[in-house]
C-alpha positions as CSV (number, residue, x, y, z in Angstrom):
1,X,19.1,-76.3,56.9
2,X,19.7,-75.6,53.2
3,X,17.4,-73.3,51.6
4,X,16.6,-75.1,48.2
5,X,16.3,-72.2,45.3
6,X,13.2,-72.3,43.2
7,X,13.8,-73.5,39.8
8,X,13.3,-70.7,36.9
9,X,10.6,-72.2,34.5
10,X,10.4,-71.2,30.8
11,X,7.3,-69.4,31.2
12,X,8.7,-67.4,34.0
13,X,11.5,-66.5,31.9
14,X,9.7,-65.2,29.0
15,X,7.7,-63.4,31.2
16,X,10.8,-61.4,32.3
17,X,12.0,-61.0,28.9
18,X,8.9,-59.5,27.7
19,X,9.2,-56.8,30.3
20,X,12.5,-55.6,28.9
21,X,11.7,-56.4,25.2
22,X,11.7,-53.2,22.8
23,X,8.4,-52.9,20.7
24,X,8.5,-55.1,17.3
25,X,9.1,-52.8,14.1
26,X,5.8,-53.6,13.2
27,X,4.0,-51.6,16.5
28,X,6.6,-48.6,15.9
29,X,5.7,-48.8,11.7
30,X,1.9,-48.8,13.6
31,X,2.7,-45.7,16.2
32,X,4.2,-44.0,12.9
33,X,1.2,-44.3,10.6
34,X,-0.9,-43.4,13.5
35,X,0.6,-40.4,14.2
36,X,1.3,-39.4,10.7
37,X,-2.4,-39.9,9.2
38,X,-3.8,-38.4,12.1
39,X,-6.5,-35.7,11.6
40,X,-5.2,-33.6,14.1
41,X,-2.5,-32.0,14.7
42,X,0.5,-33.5,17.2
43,X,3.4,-32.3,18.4
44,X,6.2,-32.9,21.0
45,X,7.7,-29.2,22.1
46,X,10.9,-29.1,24.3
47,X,11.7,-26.9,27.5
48,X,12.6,-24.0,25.9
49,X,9.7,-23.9,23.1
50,X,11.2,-25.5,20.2
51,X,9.1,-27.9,18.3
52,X,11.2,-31.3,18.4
53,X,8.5,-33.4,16.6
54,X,5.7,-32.1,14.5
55,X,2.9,-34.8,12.5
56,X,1.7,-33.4,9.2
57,X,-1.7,-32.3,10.0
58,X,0.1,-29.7,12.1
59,X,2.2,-28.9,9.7
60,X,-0.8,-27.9,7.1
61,X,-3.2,-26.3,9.4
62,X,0.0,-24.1,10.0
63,X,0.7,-23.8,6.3
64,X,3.6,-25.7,5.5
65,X,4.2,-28.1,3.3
66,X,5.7,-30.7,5.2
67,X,7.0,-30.7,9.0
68,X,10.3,-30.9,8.5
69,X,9.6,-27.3,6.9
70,X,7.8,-26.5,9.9
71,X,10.7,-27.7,12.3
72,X,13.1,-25.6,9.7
73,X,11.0,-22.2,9.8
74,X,8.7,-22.1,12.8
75,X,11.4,-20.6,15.2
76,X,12.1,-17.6,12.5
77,X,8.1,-17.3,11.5
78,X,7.0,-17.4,15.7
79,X,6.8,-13.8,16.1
80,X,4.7,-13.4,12.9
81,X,2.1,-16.4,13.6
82,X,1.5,-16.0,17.7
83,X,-0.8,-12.9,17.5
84,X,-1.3,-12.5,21.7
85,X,2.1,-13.6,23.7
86,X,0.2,-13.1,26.9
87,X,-2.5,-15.9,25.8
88,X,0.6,-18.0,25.2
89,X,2.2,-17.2,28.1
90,X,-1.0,-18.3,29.7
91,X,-0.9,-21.7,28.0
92,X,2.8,-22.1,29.2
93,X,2.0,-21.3,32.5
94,X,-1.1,-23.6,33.1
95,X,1.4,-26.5,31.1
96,X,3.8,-25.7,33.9
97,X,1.5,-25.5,36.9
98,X,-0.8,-28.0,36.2
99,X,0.7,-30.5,34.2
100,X,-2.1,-30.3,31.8
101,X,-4.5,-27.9,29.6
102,X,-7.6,-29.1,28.0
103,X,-10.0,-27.4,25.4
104,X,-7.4,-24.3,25.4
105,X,-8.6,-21.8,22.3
106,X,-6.3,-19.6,21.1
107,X,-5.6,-17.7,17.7
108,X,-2.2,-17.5,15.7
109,X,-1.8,-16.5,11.8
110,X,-0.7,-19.0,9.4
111,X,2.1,-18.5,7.2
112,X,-0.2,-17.5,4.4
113,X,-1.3,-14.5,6.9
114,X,-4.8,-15.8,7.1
115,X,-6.4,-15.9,10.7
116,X,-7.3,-19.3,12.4
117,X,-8.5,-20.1,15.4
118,X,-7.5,-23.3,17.2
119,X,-8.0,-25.9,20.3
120,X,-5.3,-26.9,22.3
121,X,-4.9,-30.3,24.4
122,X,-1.3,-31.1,25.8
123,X,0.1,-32.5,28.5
124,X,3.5,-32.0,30.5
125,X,6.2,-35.0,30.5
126,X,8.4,-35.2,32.9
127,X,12.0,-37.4,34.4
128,X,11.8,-39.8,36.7
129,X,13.6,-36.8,38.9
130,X,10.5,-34.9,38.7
131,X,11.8,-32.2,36.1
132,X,10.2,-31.2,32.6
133,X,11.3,-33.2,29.9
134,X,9.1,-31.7,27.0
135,X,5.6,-31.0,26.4
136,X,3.1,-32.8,23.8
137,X,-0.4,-33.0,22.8
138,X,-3.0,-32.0,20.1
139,X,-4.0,-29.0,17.9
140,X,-7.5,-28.6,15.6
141,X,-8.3,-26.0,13.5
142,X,-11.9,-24.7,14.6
143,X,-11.8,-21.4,12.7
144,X,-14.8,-22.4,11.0
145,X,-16.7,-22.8,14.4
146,X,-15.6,-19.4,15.4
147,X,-16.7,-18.0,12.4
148,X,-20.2,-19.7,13.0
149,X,-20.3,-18.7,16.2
150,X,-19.3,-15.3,15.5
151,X,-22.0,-15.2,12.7
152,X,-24.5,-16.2,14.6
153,X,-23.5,-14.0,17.5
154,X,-24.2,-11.2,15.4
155,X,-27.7,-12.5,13.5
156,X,-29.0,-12.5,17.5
157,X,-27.5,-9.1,18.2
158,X,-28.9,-7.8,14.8
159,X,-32.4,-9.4,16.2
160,X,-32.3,-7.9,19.2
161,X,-31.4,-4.6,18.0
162,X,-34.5,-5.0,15.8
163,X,-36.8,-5.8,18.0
164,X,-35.7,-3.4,20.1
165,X,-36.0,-0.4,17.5
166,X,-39.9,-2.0,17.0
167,X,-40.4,-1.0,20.6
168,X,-38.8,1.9,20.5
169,X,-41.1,2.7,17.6
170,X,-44.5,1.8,18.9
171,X,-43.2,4.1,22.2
172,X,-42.5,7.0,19.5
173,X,-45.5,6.3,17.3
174,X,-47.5,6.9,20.5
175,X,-46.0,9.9,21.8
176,X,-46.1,11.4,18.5
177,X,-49.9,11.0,18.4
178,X,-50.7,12.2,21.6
179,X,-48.4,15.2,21.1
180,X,-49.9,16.2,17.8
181,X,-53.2,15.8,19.5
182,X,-52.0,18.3,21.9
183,X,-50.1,20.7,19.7
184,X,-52.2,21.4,17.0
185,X,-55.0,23.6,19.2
186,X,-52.0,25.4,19.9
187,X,-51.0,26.2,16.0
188,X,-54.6,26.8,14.9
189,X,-55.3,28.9,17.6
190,X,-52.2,31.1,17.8
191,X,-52.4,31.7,13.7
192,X,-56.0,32.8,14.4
193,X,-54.9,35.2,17.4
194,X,-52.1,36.3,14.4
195,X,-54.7,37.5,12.2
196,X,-57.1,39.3,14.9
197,X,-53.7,41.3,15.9
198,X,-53.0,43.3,13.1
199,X,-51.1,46.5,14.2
200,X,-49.8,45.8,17.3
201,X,-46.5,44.6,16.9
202,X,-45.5,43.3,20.3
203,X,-48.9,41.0,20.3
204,X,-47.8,39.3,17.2
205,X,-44.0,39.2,17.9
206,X,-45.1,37.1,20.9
207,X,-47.3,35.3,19.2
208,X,-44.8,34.2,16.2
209,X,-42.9,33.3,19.4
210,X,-45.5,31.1,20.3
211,X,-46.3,29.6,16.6
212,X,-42.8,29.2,16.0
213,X,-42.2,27.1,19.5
214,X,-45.1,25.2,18.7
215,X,-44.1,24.7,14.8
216,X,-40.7,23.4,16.2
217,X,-42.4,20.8,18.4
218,X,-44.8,19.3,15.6
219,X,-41.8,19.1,12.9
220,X,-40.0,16.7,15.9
221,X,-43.3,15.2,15.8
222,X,-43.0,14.3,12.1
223,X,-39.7,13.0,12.9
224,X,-41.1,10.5,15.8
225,X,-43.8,9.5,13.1
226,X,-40.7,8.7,10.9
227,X,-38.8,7.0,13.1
228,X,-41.8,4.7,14.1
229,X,-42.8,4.1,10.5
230,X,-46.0,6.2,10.4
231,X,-44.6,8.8,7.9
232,X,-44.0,6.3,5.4
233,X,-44.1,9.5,2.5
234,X,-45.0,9.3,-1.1
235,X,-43.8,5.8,-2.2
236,X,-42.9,5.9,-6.2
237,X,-40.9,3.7,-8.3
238,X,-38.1,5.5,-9.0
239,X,-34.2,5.3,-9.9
240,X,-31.7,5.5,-7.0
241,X,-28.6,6.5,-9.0
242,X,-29.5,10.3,-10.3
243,X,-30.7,11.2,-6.6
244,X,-27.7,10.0,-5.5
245,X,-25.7,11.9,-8.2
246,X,-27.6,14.8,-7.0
247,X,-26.9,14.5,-3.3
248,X,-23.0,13.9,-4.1
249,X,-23.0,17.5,-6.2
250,X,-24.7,19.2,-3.6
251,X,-22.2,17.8,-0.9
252,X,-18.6,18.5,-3.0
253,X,-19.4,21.1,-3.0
254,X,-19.1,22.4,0.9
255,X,-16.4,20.2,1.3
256,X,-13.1,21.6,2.7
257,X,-10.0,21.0,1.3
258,X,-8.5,18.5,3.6
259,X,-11.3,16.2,2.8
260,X,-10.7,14.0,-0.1
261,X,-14.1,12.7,-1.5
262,X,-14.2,9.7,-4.1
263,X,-17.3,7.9,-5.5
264,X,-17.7,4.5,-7.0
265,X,-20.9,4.9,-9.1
266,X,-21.7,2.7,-12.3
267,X,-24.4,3.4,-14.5
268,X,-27.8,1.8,-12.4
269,X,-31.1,1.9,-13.9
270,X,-32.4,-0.6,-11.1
271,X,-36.1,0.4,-9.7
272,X,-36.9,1.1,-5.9
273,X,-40.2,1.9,-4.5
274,X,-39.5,5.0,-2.6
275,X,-40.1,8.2,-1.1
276,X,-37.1,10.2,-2.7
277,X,-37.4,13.2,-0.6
278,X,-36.9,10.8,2.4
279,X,-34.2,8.6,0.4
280,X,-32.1,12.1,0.1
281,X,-32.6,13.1,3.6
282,X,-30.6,9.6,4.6
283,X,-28.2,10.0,2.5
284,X,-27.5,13.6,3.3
285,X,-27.9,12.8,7.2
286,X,-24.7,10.0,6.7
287,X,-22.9,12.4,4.5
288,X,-23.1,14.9,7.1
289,X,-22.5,12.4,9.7
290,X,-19.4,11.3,7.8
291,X,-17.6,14.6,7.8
292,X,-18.3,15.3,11.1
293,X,-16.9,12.4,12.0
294,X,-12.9,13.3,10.6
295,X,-11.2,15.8,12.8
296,X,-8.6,16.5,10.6
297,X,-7.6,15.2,6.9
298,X,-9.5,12.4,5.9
299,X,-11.3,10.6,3.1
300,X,-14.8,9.8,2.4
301,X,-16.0,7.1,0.2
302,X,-20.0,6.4,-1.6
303,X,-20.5,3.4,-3.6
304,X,-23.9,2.1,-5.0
305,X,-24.0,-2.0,-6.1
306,X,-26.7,-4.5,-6.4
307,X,-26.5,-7.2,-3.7
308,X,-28.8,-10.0,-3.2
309,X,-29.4,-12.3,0.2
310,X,-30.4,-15.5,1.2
311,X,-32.4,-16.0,4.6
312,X,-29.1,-16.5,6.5
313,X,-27.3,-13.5,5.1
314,X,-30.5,-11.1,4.8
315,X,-30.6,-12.0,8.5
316,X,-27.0,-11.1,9.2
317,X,-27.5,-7.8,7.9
318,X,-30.2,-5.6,9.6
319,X,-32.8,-9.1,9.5
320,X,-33.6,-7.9,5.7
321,X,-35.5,-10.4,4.5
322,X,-34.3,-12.6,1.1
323,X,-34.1,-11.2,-2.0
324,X,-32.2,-8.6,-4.6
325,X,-31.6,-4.6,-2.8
326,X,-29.5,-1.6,-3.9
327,X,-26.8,-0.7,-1.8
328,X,-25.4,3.0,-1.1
329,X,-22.3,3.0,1.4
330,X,-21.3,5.1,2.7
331,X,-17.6,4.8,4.5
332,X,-15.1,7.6,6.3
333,X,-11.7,7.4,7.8
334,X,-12.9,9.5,10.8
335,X,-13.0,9.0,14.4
336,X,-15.3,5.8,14.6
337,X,-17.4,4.9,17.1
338,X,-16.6,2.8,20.2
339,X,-17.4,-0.7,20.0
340,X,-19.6,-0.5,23.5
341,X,-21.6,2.7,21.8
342,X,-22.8,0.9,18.8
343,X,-25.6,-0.2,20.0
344,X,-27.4,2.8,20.7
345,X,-26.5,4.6,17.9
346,X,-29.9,4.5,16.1
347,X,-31.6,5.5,19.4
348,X,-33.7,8.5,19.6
349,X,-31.5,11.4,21.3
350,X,-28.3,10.0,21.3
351,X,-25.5,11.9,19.5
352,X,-21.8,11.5,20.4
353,X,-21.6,15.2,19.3
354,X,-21.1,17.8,22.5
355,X,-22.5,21.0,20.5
356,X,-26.4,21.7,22.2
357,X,-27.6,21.6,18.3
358,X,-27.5,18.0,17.7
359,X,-30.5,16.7,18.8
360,X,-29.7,12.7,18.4
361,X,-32.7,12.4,16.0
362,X,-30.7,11.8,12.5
363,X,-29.5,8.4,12.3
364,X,-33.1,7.3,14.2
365,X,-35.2,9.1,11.7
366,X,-32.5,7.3,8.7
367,X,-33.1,4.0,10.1
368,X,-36.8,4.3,10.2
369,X,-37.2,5.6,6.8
370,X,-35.1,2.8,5.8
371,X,-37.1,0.1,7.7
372,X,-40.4,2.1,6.3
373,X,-38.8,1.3,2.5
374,X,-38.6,-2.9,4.1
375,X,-35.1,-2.1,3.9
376,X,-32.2,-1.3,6.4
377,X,-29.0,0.3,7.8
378,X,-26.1,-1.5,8.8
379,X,-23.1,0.0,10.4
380,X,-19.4,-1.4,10.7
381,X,-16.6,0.9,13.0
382,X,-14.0,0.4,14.6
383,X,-12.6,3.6,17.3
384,X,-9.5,5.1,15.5
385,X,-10.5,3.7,12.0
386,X,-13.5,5.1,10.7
387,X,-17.3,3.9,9.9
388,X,-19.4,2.0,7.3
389,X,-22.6,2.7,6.8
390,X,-24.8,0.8,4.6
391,X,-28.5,1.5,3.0
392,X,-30.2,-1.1,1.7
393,X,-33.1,-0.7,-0.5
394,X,-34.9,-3.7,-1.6
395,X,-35.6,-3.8,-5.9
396,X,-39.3,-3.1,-7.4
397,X,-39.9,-5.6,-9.7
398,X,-43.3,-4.9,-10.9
399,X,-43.5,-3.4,-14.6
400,X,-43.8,0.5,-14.8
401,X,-46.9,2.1,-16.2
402,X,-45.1,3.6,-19.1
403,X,-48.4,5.9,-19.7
404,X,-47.6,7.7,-16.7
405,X,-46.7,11.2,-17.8
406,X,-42.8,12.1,-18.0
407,X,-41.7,15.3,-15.9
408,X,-41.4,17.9,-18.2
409,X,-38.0,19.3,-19.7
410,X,-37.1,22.8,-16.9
411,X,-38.4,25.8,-18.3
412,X,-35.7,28.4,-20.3
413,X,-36.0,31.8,-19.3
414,X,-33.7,35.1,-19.3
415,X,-35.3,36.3,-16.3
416,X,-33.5,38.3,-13.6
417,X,-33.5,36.2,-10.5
418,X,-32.4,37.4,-6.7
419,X,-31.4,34.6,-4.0
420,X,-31.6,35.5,-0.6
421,X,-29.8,32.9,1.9
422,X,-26.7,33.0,3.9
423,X,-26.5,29.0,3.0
424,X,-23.4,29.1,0.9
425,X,-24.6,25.6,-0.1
426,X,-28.2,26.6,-1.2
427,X,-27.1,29.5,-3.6
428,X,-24.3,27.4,-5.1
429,X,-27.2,24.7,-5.8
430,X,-30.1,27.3,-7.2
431,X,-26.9,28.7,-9.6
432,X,-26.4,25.7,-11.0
433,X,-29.7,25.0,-11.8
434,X,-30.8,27.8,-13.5
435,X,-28.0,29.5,-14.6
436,X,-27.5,26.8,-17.7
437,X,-31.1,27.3,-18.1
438,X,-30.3,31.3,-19.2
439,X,-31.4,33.0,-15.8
440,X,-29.7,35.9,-14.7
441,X,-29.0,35.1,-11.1
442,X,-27.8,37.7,-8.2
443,X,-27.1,36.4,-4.8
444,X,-27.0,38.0,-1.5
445,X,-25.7,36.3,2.0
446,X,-28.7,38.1,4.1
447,X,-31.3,40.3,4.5
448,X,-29.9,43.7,4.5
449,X,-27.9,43.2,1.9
450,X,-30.9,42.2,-0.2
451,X,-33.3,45.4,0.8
452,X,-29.9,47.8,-0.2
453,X,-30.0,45.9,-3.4
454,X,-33.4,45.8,-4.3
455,X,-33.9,49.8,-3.1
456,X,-31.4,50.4,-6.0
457,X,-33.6,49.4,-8.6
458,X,-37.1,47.4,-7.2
459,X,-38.3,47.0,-11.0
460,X,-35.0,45.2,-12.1
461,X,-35.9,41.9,-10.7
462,X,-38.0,39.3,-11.9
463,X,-38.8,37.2,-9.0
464,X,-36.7,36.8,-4.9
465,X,-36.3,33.8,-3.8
466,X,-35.8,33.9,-0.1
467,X,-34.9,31.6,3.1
468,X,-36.9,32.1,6.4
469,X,-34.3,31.9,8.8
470,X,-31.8,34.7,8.8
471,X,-30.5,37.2,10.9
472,X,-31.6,40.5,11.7
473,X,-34.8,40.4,9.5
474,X,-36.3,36.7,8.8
475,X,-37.7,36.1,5.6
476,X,-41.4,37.0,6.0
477,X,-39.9,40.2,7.9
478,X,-38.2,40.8,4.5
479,X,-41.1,40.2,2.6
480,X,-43.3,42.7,4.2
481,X,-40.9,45.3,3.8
482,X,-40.4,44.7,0.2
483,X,-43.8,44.3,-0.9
484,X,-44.4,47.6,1.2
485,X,-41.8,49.1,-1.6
486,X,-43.0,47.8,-4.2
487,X,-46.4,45.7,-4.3
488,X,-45.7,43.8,-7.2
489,X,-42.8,42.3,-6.3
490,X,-42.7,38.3,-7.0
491,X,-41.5,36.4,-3.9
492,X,-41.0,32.9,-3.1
493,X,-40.4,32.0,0.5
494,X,-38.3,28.9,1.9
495,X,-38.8,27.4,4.8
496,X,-37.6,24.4,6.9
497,X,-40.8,22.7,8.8
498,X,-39.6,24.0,12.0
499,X,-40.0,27.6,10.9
500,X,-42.6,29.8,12.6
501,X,-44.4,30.7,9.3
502,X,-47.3,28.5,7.9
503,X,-48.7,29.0,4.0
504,X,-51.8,31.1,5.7
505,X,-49.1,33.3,7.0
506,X,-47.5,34.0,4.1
507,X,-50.3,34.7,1.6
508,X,-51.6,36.8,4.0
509,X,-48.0,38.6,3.9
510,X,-47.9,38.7,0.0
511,X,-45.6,35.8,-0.6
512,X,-46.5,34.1,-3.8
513,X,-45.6,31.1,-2.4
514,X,-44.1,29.3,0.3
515,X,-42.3,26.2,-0.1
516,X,-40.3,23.6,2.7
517,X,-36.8,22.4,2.6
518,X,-35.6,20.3,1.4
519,X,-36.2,21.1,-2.3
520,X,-34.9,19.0,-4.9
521,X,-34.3,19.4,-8.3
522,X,-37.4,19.2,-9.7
523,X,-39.0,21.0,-7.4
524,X,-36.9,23.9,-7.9
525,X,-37.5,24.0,-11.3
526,X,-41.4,23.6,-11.2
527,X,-41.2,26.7,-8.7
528,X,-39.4,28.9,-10.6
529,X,-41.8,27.9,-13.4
530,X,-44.7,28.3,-11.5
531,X,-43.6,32.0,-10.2
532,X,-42.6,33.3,-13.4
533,X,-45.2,32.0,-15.6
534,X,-47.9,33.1,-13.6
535,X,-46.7,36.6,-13.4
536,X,-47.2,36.1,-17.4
537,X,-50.1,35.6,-17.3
């Protein structure tokens, strides 16, 4: 029986000849204008890593002008634009294992050297034998989510950090009252013991023991009070720029030679409302901390400016809140601090220095006193690069009472002054301040040295000025013996607050007067005034 063959039909045979039919020119123009006005970036990679087809969204986000200058260049600019090989090893390897890699971020430098960060989708092609034939897929530029992310990454951190310090405060602010509660039974009562024990010498040598132990625990108090925004000082309008000026002089000139110091300071007349006594101490504490901070040779860098924030940036800077401050950096090419320390660095008794001196409390204290002022520190370090520290201090914008009396112009004099401190620092400071002024100034290191002196001829000076704390004799010690010599004597005593000695002390001792460090200008100058006049009179 003959098998009878189906006829073929036309539609039958178009149906076959659309199976082996090529697209039409217009679906390839279509593929083409696709593909070239895409948004995103395409590309078609071969085995070995070459780009075979780039579209021109690719080709900008990469910063080239066209692809064809991208497939010309990319091969000799690779090295410069993949920034971590192992994270595109890691792209290769998932392309090669699993045929595929979706949402894969990575970041690569474009040819302009600006950072970007992007998302990868891409797929693996293969032969119908089963090997790779090339790779394609899609790149987009989401460097500006990163940067949002990263932004708003640290706002939350910055919150928490604040919040944070507020407990830490209240826990201060309470420990400090209870302590000074506590402590100041201990004060009143030794100084009265002091008095009742005249002529016995062991008695009050334990008891200045005592007074100075218990002194030393209500200055840390002060410091807890600080750091918890309870001593808020004497708030003044003032100007920011001379006490800067001031604290720069004062810290040349301790500064070894390896250290280069440079200061970019325009003229500022802006207004703060401030405590400038506390202002100083911050910006002595991250001088200090600055030095301490470079090993070896080094550079340190202070620069004032006027900056002004919105809600989002006040935020992204120690949660300031909007408005116009003064800025004082303060940056160093030191050490820096590691990344997973940072954190803590404002906390109460944590130092990264070994010596048993540092007590941990500077950079708390600085950052309350800047959050008493509504202001702020910020810090930026790296480990192996150095620190940036920056004060911010919001502008008083209310008018000044011009009525309120001007300081008067420091007081000429010829007198002959002796300086008694082994703070190199100190002495250089009291010379430059009354030397220009006419004083005739002698200075000794210690307190030997200024009883040998003064035995030579006790009428000869005009006033001592004298630290507390030195060896072998302490200031009051010195005092005593001096004013034993010679009962006229003028003497000034200076203290720091965690001296044993209180003012009752001291008058009782002779002393004309006793003042606490630190002193600034102006109080320098109104003590000497105040010593020498009176003796006038």
């Amino acid at each position: 029986m003959r098998m009878v063959q189906p006829m073929s039909t036309p539609a039958s045979n178009q149906s076959s000849r659309h199976i082996h039919v090529r697209p039409s020119q217009k679906d390839e123009t279509d593929v083409r204008s696709f593909f070239d006005n895409a948004v995103e970036g395409m590309f078609r990679k071969a085995r070995n890593g070459r780009f075979i087809l780039v579209n021109p969204a690719l080709a900008r986000i990469f910063g080239y002008a066209s692809p064809g200058e991208m497939l010309r260049n990319f091969s000799v600019d690779q090295d410069k634009i993949t920034l971590d090989a192992g994270r595109f090893l890691d792209l290769l390897t998932e392309l090669k294992n699993k045929g595929e890699v979706k949402n894969f971020e990575m970041q690569f430098r474009r040819r302009d050297g600006l950072l970007m960060w992007v998302l990868i989708n891409a797929r693996t092609v293969y032969t119908v034998k089963g090997s790779i034939k090339y790779y394609e897929g899609t790149l987009v530029d989401i460097t500006g989510r990163k940067d949002a992310e990263t932004e708003q990454a640290i706002i939350d951190e910055q919150i928490r950090q604040s919040q944070r310090m507020e407990a830490i405060g209240i826990v201060a602010g309470g420990i400090a009252s209870d302590f000074s509660t506590l402590i100041r039974p201990i004060v009143s009562s030794t100084e009265s013991a002091l008095r009742q024990s005249s002529g016995n010498e062991q008695v009050q040598r334990d008891l200045n023991t005592i007074l100075g132990a218990a002194n030393s625990a209500m200055a840390l108090i002060k410091q807890f009070q600080t750091i918890s925004r309870q001593g808020k000082g004497e708030m003044r309008p003032t100007t920011l720029q001379p006490l800067l000026a001031e604290a720069i002089g004062d810290f040349r000139s301790t500064l070894p030679d390896h250290i280069q110091f440079f200061e970019e300071i325009s003229a500022n007349n802006r207004t703060v409302l401030a405590d400038a006594g506390q202002i100083r101490q911050v910006i002595d504490n991250l001088l200090e901390n600055a030095l301490l901070s470079i090993p070896a040779a080094g550079r340190i860098t202070v620069r004032m400016a006027e900056v002004e924030f919105d809600e989002r940036t006040g935020a992204f800077r120690a949660d300031l809140i909007p408005g116009k401050y003064l800025r004082i950096t303060v940056q160093d090419s030191g050490a820096g601090i590691p990344e997973q320390l940072l954190p803590r660095i404002f906390d109460p008794f944590f130092t990264t220095r070994s010596n048993e001196d540092a007590q941990g409390l500077g950079l708390a204290v600085a950052h309350g006193i800047a959050r008493a002022h509504d202001g702020g520190i910020t810090v930026l370090s790296e480990e192996g690069l150095g620190s940036t520290f920056c004060l911010y201090i919001p502008f008083y914008d209310q008018e000044i009472d011009q009525s309120l009396p001007i300081a008067p112009s420091p007081r000429l004099g010829s007198e002959r002054i002796l300086l008694v401190s082994p703070d190199e620092q100190e002495i250089r400071k009291w010379r430059s301040l009354l030397v220009p002024l006419g004083y005739r100034i002698e200075a000794v290191s210690g307190s030997v040295e200024a009883l040998r002196l003064f035995l030579e001829s006790p009428d000869s000076f005009d006033l001592i000025i004298s630290t507390f704390a030195m060896p072998q004799m302490n200031g009051l010690e010195l005092a005593r013996t001096l004013l034993g010599i010679h009962p006229t004597t003028r003497l000034v005593l200076c203290a720091d607050p965690a001296d044993p000695i209180t003012h009752e002390i001291a008058l009782s001792a002779g002393v004309l007067t006793l003042a606490y460090k630190p002193l600034n200008t102006n109080k320098i100058f109104q003590l000497v005034q105040s010593a020498l006049e009176d003796h006038q009179e």
